[in-house]
N, C-alpha and C positions, 0 to 999 in steps of 0.2 A: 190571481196570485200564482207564482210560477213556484213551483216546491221541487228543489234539487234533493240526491240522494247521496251518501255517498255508502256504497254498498263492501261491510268487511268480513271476508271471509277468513278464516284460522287455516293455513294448510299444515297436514303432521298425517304422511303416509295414509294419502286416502287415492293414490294412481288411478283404480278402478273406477272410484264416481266422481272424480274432479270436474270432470268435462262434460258430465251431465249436470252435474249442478252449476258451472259457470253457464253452457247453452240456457240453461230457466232462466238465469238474468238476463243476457242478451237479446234472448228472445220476446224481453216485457213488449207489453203496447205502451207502455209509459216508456220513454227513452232518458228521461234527465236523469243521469246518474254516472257516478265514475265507479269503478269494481279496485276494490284493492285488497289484493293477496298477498297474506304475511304468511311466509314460507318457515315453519320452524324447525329449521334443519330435519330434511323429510332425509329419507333412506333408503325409500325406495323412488321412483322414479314421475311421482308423484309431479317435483317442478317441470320437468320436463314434459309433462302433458299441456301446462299451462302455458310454456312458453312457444311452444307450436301454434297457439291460439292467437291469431293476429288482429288487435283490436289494440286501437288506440285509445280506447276507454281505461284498459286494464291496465292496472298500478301494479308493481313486483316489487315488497321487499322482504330480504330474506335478511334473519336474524343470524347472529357469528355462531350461538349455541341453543342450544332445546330451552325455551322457557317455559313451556307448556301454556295453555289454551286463553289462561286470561291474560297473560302476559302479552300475546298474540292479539287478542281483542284491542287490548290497550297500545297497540302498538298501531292499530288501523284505526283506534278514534283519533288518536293525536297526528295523524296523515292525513284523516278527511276535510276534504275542502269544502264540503257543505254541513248546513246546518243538521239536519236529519241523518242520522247514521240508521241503519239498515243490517242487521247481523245474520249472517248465511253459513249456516258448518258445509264443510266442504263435502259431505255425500249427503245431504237433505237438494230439496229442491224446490221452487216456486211453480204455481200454476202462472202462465203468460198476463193475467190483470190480477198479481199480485201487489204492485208498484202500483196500478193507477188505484188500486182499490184504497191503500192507504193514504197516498196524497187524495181521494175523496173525503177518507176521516179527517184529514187536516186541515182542509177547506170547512168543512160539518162542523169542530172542535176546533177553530182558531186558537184557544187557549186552552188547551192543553196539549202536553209535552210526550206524551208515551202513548203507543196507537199500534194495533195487535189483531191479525183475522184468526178466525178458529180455525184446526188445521185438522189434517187424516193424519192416523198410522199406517205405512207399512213395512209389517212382519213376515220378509220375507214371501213378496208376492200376497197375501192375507192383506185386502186394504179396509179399514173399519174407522168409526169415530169416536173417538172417545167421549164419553158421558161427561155433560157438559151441566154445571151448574145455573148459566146463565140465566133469568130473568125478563126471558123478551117472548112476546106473542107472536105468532105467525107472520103478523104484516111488518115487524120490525127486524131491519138488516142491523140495525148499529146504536149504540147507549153508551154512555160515561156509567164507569164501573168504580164507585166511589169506596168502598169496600171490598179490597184485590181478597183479604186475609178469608174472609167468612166464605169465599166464595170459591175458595181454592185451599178446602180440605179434603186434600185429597189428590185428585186428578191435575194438574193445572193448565186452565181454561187456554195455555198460550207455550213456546216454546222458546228457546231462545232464539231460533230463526223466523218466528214472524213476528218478530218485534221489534219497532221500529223506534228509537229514541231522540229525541232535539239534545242536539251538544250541550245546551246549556244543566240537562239535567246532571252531565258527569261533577261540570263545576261546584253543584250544590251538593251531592251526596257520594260524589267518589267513584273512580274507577273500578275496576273488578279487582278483588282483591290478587294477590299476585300468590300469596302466601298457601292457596287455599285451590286444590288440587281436584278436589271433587262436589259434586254440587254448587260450583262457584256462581249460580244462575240462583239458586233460594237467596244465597248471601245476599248478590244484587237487590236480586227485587224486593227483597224486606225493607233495605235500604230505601229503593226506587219510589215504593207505593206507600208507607209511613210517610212522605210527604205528599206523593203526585196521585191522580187521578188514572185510570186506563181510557183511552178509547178504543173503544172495541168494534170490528165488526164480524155478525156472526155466519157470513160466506166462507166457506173454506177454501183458501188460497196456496194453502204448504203441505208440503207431503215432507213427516217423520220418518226414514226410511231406521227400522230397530233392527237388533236381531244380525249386523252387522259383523263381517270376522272384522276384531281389532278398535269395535265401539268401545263406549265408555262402558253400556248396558252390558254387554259380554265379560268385560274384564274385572280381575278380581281389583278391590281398593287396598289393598294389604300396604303396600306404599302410598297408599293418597293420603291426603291431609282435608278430613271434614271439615266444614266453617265452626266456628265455633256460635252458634246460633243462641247460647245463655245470656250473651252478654248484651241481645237486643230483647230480654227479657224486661217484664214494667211496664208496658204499656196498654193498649185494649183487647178486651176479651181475646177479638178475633184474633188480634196477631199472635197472643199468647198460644191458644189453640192453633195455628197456623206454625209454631215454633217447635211445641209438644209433640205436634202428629208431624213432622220432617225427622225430628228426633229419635222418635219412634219408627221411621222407617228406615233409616242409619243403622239403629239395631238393629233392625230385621235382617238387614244388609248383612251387617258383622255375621249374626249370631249361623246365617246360611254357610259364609265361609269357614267357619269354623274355628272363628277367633272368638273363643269365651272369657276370656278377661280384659279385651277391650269393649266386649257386650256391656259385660258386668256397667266397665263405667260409664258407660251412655245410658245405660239404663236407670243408673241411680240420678239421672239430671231429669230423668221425666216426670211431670207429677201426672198422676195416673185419673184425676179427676177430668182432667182436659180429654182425657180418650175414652171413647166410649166401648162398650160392653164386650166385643168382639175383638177389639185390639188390645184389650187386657188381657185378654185368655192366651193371643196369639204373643204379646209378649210376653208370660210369664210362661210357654211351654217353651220345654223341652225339644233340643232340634231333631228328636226321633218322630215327635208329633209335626212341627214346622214341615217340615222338609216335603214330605208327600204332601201336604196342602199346596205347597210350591209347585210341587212335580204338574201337579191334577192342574193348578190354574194356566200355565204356562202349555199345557194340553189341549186345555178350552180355547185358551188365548190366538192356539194356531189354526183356530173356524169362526176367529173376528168374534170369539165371545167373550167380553172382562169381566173378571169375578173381582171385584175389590171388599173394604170391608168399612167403608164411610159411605 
């Protein structure tokens, strides 16, 4: 079975690493794939990296005004000419049998629709891996991950660029929401894995590059629009737990920048039984106390070592 990609990347003033991260695609050992780049009215001279790049694989459309990131997504699924969509930010990047490795989970997993490799961080030169809940022995590369929620409190086992989606999942549970400006990737996959399965495998194939001038992680959210994640309340343990503890880090978010009465009201949507011992304490202090627990980890964090608190 021949498994085509079609591989979409979001462009929004990323000049610097466009051209390293379009080379990781080009450079796969897997070749079936088209690359299409939605330009969302960049500023800086970002398109023009791209369009120096002469491949006729590469798709260019550039939107009239800024729609921001999922809007962009949704504008590369409804261009792809293949089944399998493939999503890559424009300064992350693949290892070269990132492509063959997933079309392997999709040969493995014929029937299933969503398919994902574990990946690295790197902060600024500092490359590490993040603490993985997975469930696999030493001799196992790859598993169907029937329980995304329980298993992703916390860290999450997958990124938006090494995950790999079948068209037909948009049909059944919707595009990225348009309205929803940050975290638009939790929104998704609540949506995603409350019906679908994961396939996973646990070779690491994508490199996170954080710590980025002009990332999402750097920037304040003061203007973003959180998902509203109450309203997929009701359903099992896990996803409730998986709902609470995103909630709970939205505040953490807020309450760092120094927005206290939009704390306030994400913090009254949390129920506190869902979080355990450590994240009571941290949300219920004070950002005199917060703050330096932030400072220290964020310290740790730049000698590859993460402090979390699940």
């Amino acid at each position: 079975m021949e498994v085509y990609f079609s591989v979409v990347i979001p462009l929004y003033n990323k000049e610097a690493y466009v051209a390293k991260t379009l080379g990781s695609v080009l450079s796969q050992t897997y070749q079936n794939f088209e690359v299409i780049i939605v330009d969302d009215c960049s500023t800086d001279n970002s398109l023009s990296v791209v369009e120096k790049i002469d491949n006729n694989r590469i798709k260019i459309i550039k939107h009239n005004k800024n729609k921001g990131l999922s809007a962009s997504r949704n504008t590369g699924i409804k261009a792809a000419t293949h089944s399998y969509i493939a999503f890559l930010d424009a300064d992350d990047h693949w290892d070269s049998i990132y492509l063959e490795t997933i079309g392997n989970l999709i040969k493995e997993y014929p029937n299933e629709s969503i398919f994902a490799t574990r990946y690295r961080e790197n902060l600024k030169g500092k490359k590490f891996e993040p603490k993985s809940k997975i469930p696999l022995s030493s001799k196992e590369k790859s598993l169907i991950v029937n329980d995304f929620f329980k298993i992703n409190l916390g860290r999450l086992i997958l990124t938006q660029s090494c995950v790999v989606v079948n068209k037909s999942v948009f049909q059944q549970v919707g595009n990225y929401d348009e309205n929803v400006t940050f975290a638009e990737d939790i929104d998704f996959f609540i949506r995603c894995f409350s019906v679908y399965n994961l396939a996973y495998c646990n070779d690491i194939c994508h490199t996170q590059n954080t710590g980025l001038s002009g990332s999402l992680t750097q920037s304040s959210t003061k203007n973003k629009i959180y998902p509203l994640l109450e309203k997929y309340l009701g359903g099992p343990t896990s996803l409730e737990k998986f709902i609470h503890f995103n909630m709970y880090c939205f505040c953490q978010k807020i309450k760092a920048e120094k927005r206290f009465e939009d704390m306030k009201i994400f913090r009254k949507k949390i129920d506190l039984k869902f979080l355990n011992f450590t994240q009571r304490v941290l949300l219920l202090s004070p950002l005199f106390v917060y703050k330096p627990i932030i400072i220290f980890k964020k310290i740790v964090k730049s000698f590859g070592i993460e402090l979390n608190t699940y």
